[in-house]
Backbone atoms as SQL, in Angstrom:
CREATE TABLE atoms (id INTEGER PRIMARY KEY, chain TEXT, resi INTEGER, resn TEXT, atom TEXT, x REAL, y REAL, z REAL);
INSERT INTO atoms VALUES
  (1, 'A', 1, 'UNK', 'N', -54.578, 4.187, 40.697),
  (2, 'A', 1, 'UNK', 'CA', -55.536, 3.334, 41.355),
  (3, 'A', 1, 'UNK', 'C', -56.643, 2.901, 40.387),
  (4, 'A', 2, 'UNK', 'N', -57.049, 3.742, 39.157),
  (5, 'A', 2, 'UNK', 'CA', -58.266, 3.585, 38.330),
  (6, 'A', 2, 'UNK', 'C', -57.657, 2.313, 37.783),
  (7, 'A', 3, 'UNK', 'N', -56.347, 2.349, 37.193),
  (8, 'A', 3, 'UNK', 'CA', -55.728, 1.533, 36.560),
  (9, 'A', 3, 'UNK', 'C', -55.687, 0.579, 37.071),
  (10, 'A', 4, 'UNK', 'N', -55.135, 0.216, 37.958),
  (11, 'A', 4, 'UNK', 'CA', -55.086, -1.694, 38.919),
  (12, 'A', 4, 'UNK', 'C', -56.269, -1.509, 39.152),
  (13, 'A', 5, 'UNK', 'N', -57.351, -1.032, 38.963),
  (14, 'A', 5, 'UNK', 'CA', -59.369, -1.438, 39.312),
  (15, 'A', 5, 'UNK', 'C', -59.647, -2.079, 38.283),
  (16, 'A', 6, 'UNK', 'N', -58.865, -1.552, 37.174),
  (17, 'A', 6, 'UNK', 'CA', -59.513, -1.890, 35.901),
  (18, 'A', 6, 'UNK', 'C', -58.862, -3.137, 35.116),
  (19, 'A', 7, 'UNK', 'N', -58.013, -3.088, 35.965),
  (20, 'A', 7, 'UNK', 'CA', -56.768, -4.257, 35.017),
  (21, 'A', 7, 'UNK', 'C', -57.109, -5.402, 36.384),
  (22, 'A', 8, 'UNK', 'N', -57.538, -5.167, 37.413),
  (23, 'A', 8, 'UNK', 'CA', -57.749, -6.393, 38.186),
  (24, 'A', 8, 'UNK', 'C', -58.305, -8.178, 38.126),
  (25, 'A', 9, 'UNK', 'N', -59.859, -7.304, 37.444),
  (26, 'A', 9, 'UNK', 'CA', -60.279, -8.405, 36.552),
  (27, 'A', 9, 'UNK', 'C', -59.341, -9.775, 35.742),
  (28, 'A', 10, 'UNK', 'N', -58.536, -8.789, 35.280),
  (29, 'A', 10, 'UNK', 'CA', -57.629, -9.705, 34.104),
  (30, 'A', 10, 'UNK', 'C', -57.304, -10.636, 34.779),
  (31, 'A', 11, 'UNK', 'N', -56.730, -10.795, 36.435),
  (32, 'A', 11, 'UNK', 'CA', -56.045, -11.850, 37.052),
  (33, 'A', 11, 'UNK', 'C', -57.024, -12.644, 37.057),
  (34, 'A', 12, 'UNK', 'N', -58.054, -12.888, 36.890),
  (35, 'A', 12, 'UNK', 'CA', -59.323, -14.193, 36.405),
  (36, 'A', 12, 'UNK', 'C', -58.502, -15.023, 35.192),
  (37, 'A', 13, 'UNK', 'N', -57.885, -14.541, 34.605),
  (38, 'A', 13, 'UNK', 'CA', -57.421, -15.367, 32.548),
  (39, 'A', 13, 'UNK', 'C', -56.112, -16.069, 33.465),
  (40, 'A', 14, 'UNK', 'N', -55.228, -15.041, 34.333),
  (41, 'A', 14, 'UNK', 'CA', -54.088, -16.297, 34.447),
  (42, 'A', 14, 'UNK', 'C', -54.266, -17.082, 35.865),
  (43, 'A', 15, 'UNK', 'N', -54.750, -18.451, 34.991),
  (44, 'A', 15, 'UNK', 'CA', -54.590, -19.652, 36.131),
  (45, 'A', 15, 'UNK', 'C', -53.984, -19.956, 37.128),
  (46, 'A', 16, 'UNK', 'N', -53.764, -18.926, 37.590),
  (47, 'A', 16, 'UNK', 'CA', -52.466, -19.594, 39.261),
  (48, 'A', 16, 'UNK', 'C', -53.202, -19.423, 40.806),
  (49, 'A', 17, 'UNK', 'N', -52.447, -19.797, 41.195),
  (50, 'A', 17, 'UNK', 'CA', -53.300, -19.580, 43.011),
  (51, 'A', 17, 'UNK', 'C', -52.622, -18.303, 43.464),
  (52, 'A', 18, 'UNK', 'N', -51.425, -17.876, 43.185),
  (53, 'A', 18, 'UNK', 'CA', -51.257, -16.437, 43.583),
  (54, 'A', 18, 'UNK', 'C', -52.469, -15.178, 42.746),
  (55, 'A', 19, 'UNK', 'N', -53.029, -15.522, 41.570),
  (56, 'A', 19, 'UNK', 'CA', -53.726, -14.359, 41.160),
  (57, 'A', 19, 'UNK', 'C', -54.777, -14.576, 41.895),
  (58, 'A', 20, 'UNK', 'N', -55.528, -16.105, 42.393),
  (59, 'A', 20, 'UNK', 'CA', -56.458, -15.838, 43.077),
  (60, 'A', 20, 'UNK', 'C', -56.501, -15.622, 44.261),
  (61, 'A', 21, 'UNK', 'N', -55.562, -15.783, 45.273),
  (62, 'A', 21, 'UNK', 'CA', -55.007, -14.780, 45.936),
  (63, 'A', 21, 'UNK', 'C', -54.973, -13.188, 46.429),
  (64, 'A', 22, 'UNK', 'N', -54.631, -12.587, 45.506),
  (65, 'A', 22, 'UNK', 'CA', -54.567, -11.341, 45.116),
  (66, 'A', 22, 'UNK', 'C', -55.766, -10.467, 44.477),
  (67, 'A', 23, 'UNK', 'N', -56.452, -11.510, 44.007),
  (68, 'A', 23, 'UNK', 'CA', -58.023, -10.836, 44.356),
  (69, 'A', 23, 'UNK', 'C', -58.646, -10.976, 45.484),
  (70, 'A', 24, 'UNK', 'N', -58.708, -11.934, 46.106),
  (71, 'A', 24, 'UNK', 'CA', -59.001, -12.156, 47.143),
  (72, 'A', 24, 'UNK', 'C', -58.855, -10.765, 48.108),
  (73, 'A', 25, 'UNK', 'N', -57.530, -10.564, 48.331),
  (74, 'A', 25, 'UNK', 'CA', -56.619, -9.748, 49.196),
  (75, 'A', 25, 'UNK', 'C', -57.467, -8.263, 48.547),
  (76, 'A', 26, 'UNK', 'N', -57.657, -8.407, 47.200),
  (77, 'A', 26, 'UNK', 'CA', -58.422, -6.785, 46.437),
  (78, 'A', 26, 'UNK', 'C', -59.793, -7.025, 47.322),
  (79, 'A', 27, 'UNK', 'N', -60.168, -8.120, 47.695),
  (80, 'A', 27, 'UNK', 'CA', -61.676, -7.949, 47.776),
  (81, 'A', 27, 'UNK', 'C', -61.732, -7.183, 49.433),
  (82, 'A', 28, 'UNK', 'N', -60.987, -7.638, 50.167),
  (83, 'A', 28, 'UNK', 'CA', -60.750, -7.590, 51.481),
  (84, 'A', 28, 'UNK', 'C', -60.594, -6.415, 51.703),
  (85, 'A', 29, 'UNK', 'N', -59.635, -5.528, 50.747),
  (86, 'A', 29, 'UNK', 'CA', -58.936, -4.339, 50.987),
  (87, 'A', 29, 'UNK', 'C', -60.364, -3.319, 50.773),
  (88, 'A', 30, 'UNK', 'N', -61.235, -3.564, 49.240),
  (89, 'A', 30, 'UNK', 'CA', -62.141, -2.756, 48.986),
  (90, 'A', 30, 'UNK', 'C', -63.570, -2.839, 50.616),
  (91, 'A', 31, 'UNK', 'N', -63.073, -3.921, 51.094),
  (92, 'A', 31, 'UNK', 'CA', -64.397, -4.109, 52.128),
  (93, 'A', 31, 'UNK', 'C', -63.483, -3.060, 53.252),
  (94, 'A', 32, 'UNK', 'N', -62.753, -3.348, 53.153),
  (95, 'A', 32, 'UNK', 'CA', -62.604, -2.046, 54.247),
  (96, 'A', 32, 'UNK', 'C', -62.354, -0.497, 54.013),
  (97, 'A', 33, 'UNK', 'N', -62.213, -0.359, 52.984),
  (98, 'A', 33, 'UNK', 'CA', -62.591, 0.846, 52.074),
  (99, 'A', 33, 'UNK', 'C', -63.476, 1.281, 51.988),
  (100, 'A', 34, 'UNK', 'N', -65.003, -0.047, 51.978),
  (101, 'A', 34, 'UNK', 'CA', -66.130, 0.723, 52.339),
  (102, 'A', 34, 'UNK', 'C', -66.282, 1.115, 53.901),
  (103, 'A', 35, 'UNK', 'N', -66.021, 0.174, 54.660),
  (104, 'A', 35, 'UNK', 'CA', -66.059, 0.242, 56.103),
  (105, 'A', 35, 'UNK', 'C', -65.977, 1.468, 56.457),
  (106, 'A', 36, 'UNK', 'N', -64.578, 2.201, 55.957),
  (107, 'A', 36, 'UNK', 'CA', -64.090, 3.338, 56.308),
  (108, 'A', 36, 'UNK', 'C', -64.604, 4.796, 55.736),
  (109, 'A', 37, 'UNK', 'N', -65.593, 4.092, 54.160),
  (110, 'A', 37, 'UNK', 'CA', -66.222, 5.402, 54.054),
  (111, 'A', 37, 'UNK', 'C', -67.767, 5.835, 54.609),
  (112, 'A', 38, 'UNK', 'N', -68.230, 4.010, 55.015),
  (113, 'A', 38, 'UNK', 'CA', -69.159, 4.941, 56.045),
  (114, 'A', 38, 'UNK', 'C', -68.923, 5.580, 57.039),
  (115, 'A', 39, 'UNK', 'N', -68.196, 5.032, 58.289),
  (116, 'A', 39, 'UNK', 'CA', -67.718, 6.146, 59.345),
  (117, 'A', 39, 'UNK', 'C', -67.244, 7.591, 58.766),
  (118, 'A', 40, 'UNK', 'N', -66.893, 7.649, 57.784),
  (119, 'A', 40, 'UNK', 'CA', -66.772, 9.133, 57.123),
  (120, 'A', 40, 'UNK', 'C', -67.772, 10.067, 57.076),
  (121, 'A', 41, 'UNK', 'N', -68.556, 9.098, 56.358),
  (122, 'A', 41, 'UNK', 'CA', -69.958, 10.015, 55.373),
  (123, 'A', 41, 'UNK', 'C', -70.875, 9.859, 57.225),
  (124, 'A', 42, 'UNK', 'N', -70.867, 9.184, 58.098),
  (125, 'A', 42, 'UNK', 'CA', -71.807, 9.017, 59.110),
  (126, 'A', 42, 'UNK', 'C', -71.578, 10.575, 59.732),
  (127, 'A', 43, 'UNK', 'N', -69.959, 10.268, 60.117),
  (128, 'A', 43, 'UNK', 'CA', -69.598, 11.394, 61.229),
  (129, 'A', 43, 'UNK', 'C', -70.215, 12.986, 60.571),
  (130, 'A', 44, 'UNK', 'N', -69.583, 13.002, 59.173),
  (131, 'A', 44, 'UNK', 'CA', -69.749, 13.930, 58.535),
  (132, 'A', 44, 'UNK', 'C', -71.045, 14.490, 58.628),
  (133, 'A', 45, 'UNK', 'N', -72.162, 13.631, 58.163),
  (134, 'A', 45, 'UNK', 'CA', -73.765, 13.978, 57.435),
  (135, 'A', 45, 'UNK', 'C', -74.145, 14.065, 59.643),
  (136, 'A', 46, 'UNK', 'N', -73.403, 13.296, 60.880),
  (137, 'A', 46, 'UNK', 'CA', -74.252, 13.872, 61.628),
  (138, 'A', 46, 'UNK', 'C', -73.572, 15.449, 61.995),
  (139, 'A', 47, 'UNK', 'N', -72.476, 15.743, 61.940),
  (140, 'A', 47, 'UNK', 'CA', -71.890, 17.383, 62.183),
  (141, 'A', 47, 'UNK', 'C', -72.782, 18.267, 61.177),
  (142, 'A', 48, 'UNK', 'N', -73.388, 17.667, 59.922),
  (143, 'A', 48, 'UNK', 'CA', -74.358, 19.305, 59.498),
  (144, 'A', 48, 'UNK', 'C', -75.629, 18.881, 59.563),
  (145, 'A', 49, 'UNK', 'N', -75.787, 17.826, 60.527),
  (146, 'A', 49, 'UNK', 'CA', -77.339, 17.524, 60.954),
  (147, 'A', 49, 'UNK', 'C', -78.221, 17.030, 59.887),
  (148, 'A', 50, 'UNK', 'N', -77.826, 16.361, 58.829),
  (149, 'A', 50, 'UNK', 'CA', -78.296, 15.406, 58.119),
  (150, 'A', 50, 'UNK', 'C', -78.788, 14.054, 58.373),
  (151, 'A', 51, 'UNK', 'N', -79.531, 13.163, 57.895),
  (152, 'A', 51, 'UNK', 'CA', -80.292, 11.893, 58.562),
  (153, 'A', 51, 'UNK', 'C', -79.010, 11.151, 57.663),
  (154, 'A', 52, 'UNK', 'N', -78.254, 10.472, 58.371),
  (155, 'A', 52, 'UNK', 'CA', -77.321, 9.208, 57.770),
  (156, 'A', 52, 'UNK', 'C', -77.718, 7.994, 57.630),
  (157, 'A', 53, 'UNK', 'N', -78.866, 7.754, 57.841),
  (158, 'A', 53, 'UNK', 'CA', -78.984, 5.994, 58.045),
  (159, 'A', 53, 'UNK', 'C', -79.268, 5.448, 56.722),
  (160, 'A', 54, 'UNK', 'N', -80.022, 5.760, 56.311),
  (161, 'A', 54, 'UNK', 'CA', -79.834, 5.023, 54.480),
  (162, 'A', 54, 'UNK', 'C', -78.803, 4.858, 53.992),
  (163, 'A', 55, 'UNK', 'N', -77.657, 5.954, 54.217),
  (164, 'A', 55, 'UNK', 'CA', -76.529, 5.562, 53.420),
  (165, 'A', 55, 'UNK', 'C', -76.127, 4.817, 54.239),
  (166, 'A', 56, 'UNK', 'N', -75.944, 4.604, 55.181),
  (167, 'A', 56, 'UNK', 'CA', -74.740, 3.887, 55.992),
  (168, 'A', 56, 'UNK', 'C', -75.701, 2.345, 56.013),
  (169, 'A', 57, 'UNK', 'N', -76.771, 2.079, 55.646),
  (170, 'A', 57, 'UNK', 'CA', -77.442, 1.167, 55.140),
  (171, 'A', 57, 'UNK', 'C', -77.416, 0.485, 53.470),
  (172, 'A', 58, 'UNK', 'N', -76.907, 1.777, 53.033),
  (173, 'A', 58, 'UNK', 'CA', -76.495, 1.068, 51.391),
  (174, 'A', 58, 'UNK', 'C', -75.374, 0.813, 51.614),
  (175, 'A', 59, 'UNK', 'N', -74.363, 1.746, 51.754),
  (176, 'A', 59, 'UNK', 'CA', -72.805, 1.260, 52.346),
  (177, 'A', 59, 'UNK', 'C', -72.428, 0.010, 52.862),
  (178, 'A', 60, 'UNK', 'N', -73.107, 0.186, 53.608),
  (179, 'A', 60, 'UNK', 'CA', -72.781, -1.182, 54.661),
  (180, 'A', 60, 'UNK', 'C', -73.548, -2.224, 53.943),
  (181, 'A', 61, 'UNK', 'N', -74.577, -2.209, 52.730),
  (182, 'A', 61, 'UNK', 'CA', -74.802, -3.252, 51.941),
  (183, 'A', 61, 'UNK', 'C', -73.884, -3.579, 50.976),
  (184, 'A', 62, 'UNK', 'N', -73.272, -2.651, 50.432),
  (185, 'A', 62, 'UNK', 'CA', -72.222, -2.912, 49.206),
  (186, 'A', 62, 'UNK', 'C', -71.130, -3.319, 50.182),
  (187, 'A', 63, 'UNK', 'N', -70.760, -2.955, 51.298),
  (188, 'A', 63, 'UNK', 'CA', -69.199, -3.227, 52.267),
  (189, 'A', 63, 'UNK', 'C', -69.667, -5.194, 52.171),
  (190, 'A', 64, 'UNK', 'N', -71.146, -5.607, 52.925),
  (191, 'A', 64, 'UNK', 'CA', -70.960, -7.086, 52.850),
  (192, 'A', 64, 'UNK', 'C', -71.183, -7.841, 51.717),
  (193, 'A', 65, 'UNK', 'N', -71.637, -7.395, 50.293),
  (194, 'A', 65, 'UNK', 'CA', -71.911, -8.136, 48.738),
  (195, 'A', 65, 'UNK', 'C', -69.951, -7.800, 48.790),
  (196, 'A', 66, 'UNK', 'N', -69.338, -6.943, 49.211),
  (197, 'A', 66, 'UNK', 'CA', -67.712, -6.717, 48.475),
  (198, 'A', 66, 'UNK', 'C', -66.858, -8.334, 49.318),
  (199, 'A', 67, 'UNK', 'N', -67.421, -8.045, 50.793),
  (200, 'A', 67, 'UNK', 'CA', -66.870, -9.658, 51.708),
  (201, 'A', 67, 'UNK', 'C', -67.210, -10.584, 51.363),
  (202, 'A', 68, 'UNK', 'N', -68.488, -10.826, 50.548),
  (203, 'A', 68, 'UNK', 'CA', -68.653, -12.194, 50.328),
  (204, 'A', 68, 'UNK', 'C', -68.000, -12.563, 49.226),
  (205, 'A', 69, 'UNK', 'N', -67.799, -11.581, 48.098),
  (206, 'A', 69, 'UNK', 'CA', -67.220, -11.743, 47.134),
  (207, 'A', 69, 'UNK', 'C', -65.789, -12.313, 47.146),
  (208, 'A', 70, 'UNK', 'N', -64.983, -11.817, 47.915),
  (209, 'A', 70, 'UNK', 'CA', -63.994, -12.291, 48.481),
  (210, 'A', 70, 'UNK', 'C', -63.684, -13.496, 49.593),
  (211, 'A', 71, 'UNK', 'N', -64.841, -13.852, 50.141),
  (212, 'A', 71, 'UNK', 'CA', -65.122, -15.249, 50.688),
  (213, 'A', 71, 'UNK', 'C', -65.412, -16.196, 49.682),
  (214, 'A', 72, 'UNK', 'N', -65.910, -15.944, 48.703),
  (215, 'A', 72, 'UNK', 'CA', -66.369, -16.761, 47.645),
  (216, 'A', 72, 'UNK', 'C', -65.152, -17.046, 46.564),
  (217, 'A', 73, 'UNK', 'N', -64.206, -16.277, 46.490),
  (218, 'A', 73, 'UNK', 'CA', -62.911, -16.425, 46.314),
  (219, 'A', 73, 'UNK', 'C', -62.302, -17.542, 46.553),
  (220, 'A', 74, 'UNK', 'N', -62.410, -17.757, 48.131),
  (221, 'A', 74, 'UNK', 'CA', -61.957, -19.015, 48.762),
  (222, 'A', 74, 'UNK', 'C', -62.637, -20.265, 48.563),
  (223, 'A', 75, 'UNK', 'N', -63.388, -20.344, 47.778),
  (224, 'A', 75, 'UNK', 'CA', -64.681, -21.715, 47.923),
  (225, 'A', 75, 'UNK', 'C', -63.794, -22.760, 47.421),
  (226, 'A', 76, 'UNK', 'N', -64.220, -23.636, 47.282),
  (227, 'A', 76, 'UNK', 'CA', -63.393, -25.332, 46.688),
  (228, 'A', 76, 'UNK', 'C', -63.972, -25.133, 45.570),
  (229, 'A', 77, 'UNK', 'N', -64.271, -25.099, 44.705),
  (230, 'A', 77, 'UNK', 'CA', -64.418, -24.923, 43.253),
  (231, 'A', 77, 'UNK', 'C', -63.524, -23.877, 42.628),
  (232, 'A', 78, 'UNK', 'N', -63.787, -22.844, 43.239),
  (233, 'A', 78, 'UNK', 'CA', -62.547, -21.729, 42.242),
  (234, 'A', 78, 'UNK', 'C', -60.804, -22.308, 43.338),
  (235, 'A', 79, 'UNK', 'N', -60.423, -22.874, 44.366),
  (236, 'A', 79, 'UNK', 'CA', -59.669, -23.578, 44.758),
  (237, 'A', 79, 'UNK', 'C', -59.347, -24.957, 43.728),
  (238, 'A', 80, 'UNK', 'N', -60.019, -25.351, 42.909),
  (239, 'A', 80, 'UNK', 'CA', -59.401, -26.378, 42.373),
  (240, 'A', 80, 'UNK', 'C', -59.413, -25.964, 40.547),
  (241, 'A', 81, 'UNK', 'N', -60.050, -24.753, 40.680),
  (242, 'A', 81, 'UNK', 'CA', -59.628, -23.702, 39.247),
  (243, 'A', 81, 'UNK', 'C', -58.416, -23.416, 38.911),
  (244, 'A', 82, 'UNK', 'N', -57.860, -22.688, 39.851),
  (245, 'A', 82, 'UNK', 'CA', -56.498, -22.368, 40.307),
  (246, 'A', 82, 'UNK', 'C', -55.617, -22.877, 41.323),
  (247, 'A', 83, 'UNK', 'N', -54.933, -24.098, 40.278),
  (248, 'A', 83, 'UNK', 'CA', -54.222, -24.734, 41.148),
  (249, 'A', 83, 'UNK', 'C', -52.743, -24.109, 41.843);
């Protein structure tokens, strides 16, 4: 997994609409990756009676900068990048 994180990037150099695509689809996947680790860290931090709301306030800030990133994917400019 470190490996396709790190080699992801690269699909930016080849010009096609399937690589942009496929980031796209990375961006989507990581937004719900965060999604899923706040309900984690929430449930968790309230069972040993810890205050959760900051994190699930940074979380849930990095979960919507990861969606837009991947909405921004779709824009008409990087659409006529990769034809």
């Amino acid at each position: 997994m470190v490996a396709l994180s790190l080699a992801a990037p690269l699909l930016f150099l080849y010009k096609r609409r399937w690589s942009l695509m496929l980031l796209q689809l990375a961006a989507y996947g990581a937004t719900l990756n965060w999604l899923l680790a706040i309900v984690l860290l929430v449930q968790m931090r309230q069972q040993i009676g810890r205050p959760w709301g900051t994190a699930a306030v940074i979380l849930g800030s990095v979960a919507l900068l990861t969606l837009l990133a991947g909405l921004l994917l779709n824009s008409r400019s990087m659409r006529e990048r990769y034809p």
